[in-house]
N, C-alpha and C positions, 0 to 999 in steps of 0.2 A: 413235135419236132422229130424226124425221124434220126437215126444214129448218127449216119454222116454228117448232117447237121448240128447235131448235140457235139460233136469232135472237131468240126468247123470251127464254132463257136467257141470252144473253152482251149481252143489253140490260140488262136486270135486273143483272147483273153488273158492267154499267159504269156505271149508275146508282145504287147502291151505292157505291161506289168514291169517285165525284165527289162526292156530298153527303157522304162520311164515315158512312154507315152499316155500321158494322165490323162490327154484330151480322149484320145480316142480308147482309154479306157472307163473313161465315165463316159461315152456313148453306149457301154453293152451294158450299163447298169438301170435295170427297171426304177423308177420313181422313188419304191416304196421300199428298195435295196437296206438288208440290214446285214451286219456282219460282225460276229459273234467269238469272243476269244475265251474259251469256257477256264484255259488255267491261269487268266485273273479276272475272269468274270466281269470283261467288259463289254458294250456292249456298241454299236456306231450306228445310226441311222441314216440313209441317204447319201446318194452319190455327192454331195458335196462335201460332206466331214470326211468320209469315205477318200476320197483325195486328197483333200488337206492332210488327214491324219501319214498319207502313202508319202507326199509332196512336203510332208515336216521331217521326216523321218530321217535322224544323223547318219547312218549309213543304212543308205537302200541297201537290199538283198540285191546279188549277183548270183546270179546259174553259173554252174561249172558243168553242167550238166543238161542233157534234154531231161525235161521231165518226162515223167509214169501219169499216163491218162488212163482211167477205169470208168467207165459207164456202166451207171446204173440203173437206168431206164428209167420212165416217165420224167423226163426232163431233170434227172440227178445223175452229177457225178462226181468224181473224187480226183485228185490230182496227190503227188508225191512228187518235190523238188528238193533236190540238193542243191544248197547255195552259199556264198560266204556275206555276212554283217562285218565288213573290215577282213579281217585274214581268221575269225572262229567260222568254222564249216557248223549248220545244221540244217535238219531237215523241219521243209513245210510240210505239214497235211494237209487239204482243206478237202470237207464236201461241203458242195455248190448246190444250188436248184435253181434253176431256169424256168422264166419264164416268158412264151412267147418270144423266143430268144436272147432275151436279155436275165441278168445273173439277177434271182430276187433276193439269198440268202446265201451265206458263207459262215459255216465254223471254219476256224482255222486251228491246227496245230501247231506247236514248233517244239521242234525234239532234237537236242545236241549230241553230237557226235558222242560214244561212250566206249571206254575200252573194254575189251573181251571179258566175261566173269570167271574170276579162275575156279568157280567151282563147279561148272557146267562144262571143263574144257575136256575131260574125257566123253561129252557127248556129243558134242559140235563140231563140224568142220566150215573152210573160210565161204561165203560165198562166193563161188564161181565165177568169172570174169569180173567185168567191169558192171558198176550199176546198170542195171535192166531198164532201157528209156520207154519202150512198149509193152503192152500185152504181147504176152508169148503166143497165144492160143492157143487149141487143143482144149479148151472148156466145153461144157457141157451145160444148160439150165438141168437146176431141179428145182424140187415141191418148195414152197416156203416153208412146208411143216419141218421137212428135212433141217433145212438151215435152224428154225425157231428151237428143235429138239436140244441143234449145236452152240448154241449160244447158250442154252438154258444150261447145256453141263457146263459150258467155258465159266456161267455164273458161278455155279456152285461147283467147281473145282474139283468134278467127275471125271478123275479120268480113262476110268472103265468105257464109258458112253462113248469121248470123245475117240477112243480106239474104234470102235465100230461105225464110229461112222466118217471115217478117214481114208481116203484111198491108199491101196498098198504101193503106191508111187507116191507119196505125202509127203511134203518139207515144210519147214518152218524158218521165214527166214526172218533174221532183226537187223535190220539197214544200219541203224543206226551203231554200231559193233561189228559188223562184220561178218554175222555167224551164219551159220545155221542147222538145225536140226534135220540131217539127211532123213531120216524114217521115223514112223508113227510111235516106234521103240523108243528111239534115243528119247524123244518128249518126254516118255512115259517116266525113263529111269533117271532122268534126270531131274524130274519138277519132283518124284519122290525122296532125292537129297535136297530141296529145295530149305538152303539156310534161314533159321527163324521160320520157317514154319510160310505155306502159302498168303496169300492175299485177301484180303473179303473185298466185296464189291460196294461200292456206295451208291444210293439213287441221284440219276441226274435230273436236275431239273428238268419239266417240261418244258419247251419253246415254241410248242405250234401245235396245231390239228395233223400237220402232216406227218410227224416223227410217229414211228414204229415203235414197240414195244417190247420185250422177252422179257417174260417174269419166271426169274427162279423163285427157289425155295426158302426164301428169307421172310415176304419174297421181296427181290430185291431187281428194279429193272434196268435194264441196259437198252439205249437207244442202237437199234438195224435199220439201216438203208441198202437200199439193194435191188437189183430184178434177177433171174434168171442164172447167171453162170456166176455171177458177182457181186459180193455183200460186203459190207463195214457195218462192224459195232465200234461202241462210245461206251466207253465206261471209265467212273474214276474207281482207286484201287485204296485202301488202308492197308498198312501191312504190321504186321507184329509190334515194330519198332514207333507206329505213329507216323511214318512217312505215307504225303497222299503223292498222289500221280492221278495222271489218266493214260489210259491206252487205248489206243485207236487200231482196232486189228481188222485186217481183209480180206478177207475167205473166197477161193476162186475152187469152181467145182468142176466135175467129172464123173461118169456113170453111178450118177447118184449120191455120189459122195462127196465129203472136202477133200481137194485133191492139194492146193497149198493157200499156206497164211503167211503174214507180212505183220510184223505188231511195230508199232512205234509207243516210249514211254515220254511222256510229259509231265514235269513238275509245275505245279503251280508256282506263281509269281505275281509280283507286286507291281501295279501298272507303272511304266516310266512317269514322269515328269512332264514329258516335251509335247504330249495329247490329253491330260489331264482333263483339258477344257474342252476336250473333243468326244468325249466319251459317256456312256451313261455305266456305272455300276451294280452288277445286280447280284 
């Protein structure tokens, strides 16, 4: 599927979705359609539970917002939507893979709106305008060794590595808060005041032949998707305190380097009630 088509397709896709058009969103759904909610580890098969589960739902998600499209080549992409469930604002992440142009798999995210961290606020400024509905451009493909190297420190919490190989144009931005990190600096001196101490990485399950891999030095791996200018990791997080998460971060490049990232944090949760019977657990 070439690009325009892979953007065709997952517009259609999430315009469907938004108006509640369930028919004609279970016609982009391949047969064998599975779709994947890693912070309660549910799990749907097929376009039929797949709508029921959309079409049981007490309040459908509403956009306030055009979503953020990212292609990731070989018939993968990712999406970022701001929406409201009643009147609470969060955001969805999902990466997709298509097949033949219809959607074969979906993780999904969802990450709640989060107030600024007052101890990051000497290093942060707000993001700039309104939320970002497109790719900006001005990207660049590089090596996947490049990208594997960056992940591998993001794993183990290097942030020597991640300096170098950061463009000296570098942001860091967190949707979900507001902020973000203008330069490859502010990151640096601020994850170094990082209260309780960083993060450890946990292994995620595998879900396929086709999920990618970066093994750090635990070693401890993190699922990457990606082509060329633009990548997403998956990873969930422990943190000092016992609190897990996962983060979803997306790394867009430039003359070789990470030029900016995008993190969303997701807490796990317990599945509702109302799809119970619609779901498998794993």
């Amino acid at each position: 599927m070439s690009s325009e088509a892979l953007r065709a397709t997952l517009t259609a896709l999430v315009d469907a979705e938004l108006a509640g058009d369930l028919d004609t969103y279970a016609r982009r759904l391949a047969p064998d359609v599975v779709e994947e909610y890693p912070q309660s580890r549910e799990r749907i098969h097929g376009p039929q539970n797949i709508v029921r589960v959309m079409g049981s739902h007490p309040t459908p998600p509403r956009g306030d917002t055009k979503p953020r499209l990212t292609l990731l080549g070989d018939e993968r992409a990712a999406i970022e939507m701001h929406v409201r469930y009643a009147d609470d604002p969060w955001w969805i992440v999902g990466i997709l893979e298509f097949r033949d142009g219809l959607l074969r798999r979906e993780r999904a995210y969802f990450a709640p709106e989060l107030e600024p961290a007052a101890w990051r606020a000497d290093w942060v400024v707000p993001v700039p305008g309104d939320r970002p509905a497109t790719d900006p451009g001005g990207h660049e493909a590089v090596e996947r060794d490049v990208v594997e190297r960056y992940f591998r420190a993001q794993s183990e919490s290097d942030l020597a590595t991640l300096t170098r190989l950061r463009h000296h144009d570098f942001v860091h931005d967190m949707p979900q808060s507001g902020e973000r990190f203008p330069t490859p600096d502010s990151y640096v001196e601020a994850h170094g005041h990082y209260p309780g101490g960083l993060p450890a990485l946990k292994p995620l399950g595998l879900t396929g032949p086709e999920d990618q891999w970066v093994i750090g030095a635990a070693p401890l791996p993190m699922r990457v998707s990606g082509h060329g200018a633009h990548w997403v990791g998956e990873a969930e997080l422990i943190y000092p305190s016992g609190d897990r998460w996962f983060d979803v971060l997306f790394v867009e490049c430039r003359d070789g380097r990470v030029l900016a990232e995008r993190s969303y944090w997701c807490q796990p949760f317990e599945p509702p009630d109302w799809r119970r019977e619609l779901v498998e657990r794993y």
